[in-house]
N, C-alpha and C positions, 0 to 999 in steps of 0.2 A: 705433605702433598707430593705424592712421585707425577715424574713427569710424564706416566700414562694417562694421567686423570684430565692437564691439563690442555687438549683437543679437544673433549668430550664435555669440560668446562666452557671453553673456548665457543662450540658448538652451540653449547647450550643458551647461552648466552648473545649468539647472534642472532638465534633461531627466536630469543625473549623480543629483543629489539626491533628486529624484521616483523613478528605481528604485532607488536604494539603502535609502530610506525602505521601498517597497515590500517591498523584497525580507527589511526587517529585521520589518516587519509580518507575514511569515507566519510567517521563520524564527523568530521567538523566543516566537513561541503558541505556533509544531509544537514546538518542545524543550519547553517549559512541560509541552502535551500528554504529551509522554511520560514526564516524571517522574512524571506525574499518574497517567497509563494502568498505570504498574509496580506503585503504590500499588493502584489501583482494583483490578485485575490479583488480586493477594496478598487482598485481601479477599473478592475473588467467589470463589476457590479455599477459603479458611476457609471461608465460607460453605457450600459444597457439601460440603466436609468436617466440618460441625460445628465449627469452629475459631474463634480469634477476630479471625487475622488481627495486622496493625502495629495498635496502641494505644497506646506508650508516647512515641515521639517527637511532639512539639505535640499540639495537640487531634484526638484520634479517630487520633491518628497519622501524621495527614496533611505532615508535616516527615520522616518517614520514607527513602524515595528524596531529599532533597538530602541528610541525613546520610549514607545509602550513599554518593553521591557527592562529600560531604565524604571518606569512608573512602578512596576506591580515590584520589582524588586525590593524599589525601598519601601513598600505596601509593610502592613504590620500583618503578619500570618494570623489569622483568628480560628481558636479551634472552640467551635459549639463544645461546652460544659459536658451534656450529657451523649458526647459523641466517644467510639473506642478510639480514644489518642493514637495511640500503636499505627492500628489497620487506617486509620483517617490519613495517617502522613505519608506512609508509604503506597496508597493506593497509588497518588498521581504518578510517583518513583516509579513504579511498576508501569506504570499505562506508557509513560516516555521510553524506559529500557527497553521493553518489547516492540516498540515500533522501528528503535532503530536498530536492534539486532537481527532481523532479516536483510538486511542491505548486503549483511556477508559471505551471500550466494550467489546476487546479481552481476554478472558479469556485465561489466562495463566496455569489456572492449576482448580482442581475440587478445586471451592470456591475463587480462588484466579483472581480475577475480581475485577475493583475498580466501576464500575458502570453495575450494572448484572439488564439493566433494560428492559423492554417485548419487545419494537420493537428495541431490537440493531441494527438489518442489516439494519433496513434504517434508524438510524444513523450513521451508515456509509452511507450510500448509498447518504445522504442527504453533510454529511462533504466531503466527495469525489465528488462531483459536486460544491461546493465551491472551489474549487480550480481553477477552471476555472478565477476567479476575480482575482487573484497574478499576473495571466498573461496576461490577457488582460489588466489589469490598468498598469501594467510592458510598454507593446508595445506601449499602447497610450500616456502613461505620457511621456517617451521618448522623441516626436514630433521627431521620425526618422524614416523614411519610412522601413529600413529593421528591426527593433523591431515590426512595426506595421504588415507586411506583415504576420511576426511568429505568432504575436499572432491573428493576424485570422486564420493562421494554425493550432495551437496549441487548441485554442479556437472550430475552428469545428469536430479535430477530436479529443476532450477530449467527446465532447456531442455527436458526431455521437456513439462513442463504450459506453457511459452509456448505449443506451435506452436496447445495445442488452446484456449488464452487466444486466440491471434491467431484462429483461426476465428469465435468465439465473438464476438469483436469486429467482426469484417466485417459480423455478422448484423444488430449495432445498426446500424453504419454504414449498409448496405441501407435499412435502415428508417426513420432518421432523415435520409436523405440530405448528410451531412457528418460531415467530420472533426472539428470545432469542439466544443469540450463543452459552451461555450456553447447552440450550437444541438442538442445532440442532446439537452439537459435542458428546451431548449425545445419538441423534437419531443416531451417526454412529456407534453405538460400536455392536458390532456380529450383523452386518448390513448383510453382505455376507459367510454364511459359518464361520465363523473365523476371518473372515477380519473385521477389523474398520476402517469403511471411504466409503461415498458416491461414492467414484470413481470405487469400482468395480462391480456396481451395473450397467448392461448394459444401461440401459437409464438414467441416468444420466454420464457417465463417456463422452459421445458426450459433455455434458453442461462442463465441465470441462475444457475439453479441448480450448472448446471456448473462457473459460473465462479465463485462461492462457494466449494465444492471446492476447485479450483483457487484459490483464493486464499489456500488452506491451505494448501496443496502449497508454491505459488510462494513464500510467506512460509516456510515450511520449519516449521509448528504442529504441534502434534499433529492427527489422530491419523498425520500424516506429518512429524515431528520426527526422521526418522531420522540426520539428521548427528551429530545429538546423542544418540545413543542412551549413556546412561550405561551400561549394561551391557556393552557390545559396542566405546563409541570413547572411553573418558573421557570428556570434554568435545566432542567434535568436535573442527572446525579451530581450536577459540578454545584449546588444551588448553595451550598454550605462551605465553598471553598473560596480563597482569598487568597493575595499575595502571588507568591510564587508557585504555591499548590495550585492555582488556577491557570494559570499561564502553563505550566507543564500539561495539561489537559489540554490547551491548545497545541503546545508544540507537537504533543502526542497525534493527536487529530490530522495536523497537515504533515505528520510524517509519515500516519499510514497512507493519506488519500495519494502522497509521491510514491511511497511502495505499488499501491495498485494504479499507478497510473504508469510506474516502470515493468508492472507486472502484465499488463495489455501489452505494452512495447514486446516485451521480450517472450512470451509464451504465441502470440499470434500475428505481431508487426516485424521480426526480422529483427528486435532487440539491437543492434550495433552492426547489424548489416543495410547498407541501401535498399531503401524500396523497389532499386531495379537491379537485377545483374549485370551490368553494364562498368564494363573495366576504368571507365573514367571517372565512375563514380566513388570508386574504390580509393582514390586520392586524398578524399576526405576521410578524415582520422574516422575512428568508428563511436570512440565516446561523441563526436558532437553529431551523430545520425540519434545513437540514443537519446541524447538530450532534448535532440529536435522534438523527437516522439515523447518523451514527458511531458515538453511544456506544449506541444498538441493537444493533448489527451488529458492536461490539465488547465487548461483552456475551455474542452469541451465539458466539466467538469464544472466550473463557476457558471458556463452560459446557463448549464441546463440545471444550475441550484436561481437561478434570478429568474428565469423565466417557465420552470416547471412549477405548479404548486403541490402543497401537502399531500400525500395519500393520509384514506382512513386507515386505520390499525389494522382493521378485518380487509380491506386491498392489502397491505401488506402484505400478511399470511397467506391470503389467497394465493397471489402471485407468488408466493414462496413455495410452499405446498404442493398446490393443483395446477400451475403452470410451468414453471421450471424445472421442478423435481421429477414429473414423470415425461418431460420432453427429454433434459440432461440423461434420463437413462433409456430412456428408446434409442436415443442418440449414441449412447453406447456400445449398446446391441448391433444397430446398424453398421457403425462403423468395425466394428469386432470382425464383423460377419462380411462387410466388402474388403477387409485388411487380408483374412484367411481366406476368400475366392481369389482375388489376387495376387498373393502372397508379397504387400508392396508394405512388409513390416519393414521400421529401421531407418525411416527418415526419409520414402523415399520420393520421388515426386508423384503428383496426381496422375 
């Protein structure tokens, strides 16, 4: 080994350790996160109901979600006979990896990003349409008609609310002039008056809202849960799963509904900036502004799973289709066309 290699080694090797530190720094908040969100989760639902919610496991209950995950661990995995072994085990593997490898675009704070690279939003955009494949190899590997039925539910209406996601996303982009999340949380800051954050900016705050919605839909929540319709599917695609395989469908679950509830934060709330420009507010660190706005937004997220109920299949669609799809692209057009009379491309304010 000459001693030209060994800087280049040296490099190499910081550069190994520095993302894998990274990458264990988000991953093992986001899992924390969702044991946490399950618990949180079950209590906001008592609550709406008069109930009391977990109180028995540690204080206030709060050891609750790792004892279920004690539970299903030591569960015996059961794979149906006539199911493809293969695609059966790895679905749930798949449905877990994808929801937590978009985390590594979110910038969490100014500079604190593990991957701050030009077109982040459609890497998510790209990792959020993989998900689709957990659950449709989930219902087919199965070989049981009520897994399969869900994941053609689940399957068309994850694709039907992207296309009117992807519109809804062009309109930030227009606006903020980049891909970067970085820069589109920094295109929000003294956006409106004082305000940081796309949302009060009259023509986009309609895209918002949509994509709110939409983030129910794409997450598959009520009041569009329909894969899981217990009346109608069993269980959905998870109906044949057990053990650990079933518990990762969950973990899966409340890691995308944290992405789209950081994903509202940070495309139209100001992401890790204060909701006001105001210099004093600045003293607070920027991750816990983000934070605030996840557990908001996921907050608003269980009220409106307890207290909305089911849509039919054909509302679904409808609302997918005939109401968002051709609003999200007149909405396009509109904003294209007041950005270029303007000329207030690049972030700039209203």
């Amino acid at each position: 080994m000459t001693d030209a290699m060994t800087p280049y080694l040296g490099y190499g090797f910081a550069w190994t350790v520095a993302t894998i530190v990274g990458c264990l720094l988000i991953a093992l908040p986001v899992m924390l996160a969702v044991a946490m969100a399950i618990y949180a989760e079950r209590k906001l639902w008592a609550a709406f109901a008069l109930r009391k919610g977990p109180n028995v496991v540690g204080p206030f209950g709060l050891m609750q979600s790792f004892a279920d995950g004690l539970k299903v661990f030591l569960q015996e995995t059961i794979i149906p006979s006539a199911a493809n072994k293969g695609l059966f085990v790895i679905a749930p593997i798949l449905t877990f990896t994808i929801a937590l490898l978009a985390w590594a675009v979110l910038p969490f704070n100014s500079g604190a990003i593990l991957a701050d690279i030009n077109v982040g939003l459609l890497y998510v955009l790209a990792i959020s349409s993989l998900g689709v494949y957990g659950t449709i190899i989930a219902g087919w590997s199965s070989n049981s008609k009520y897994p399969f039925f869900s994941a053609m539910r689940a399957s068309a209406q994850m694709i039907s609310y992207e296309v009117s996601i992807g519109f809804i996303l062009i309109c930030v982009v227009l606006w903020a002039g980049t891909f970067n999340l970085h820069g589109i949380v920094e295109a929000q800051k003294h956006h409106v008056w004082i305000i940081n954050g796309f949302v009060a900016n009259p023509l986009l705050f309609p895209m918002w809202v949509m994509f709110y919605i939409s983030s129910l839909a794409e997450t598959q929540r009520a009041p569009f849960d329909l894969a899981e319709a217990e009346s109608e599917l069993v269980a959905g695609y998870q109906t044949e799963y057990s053990s650990m395989s079933f518990a990762l469908y969950w973990l899966g679950e409340y890691a995308n509904v944290l992405l789209m509830c950081a994903l509202n934060a940070t495309l139209f709330w100001g992401g890790y900036l204060p909701p006001l420009d105001l210099p004093f507010l600045y003293i607070i660190p920027g991750w816990i502004w983000f934070l605030g706005k996840i557990l908001f937004f996921f907050f608003t997220f269980s009220w409106v799973k307890a207290t909305v109920p089911r849509y039919r299949y054909d509302q679904l669609m409808r609302l997918g289709w005939k109401v968002f799809l051709p609003i999200s692209l007149a909405f396009v057009v509109i904003i294209s066309g007041y950005l270029m009379a303007t000329g207030h491309f690049g972030g700039h304010g209203a």
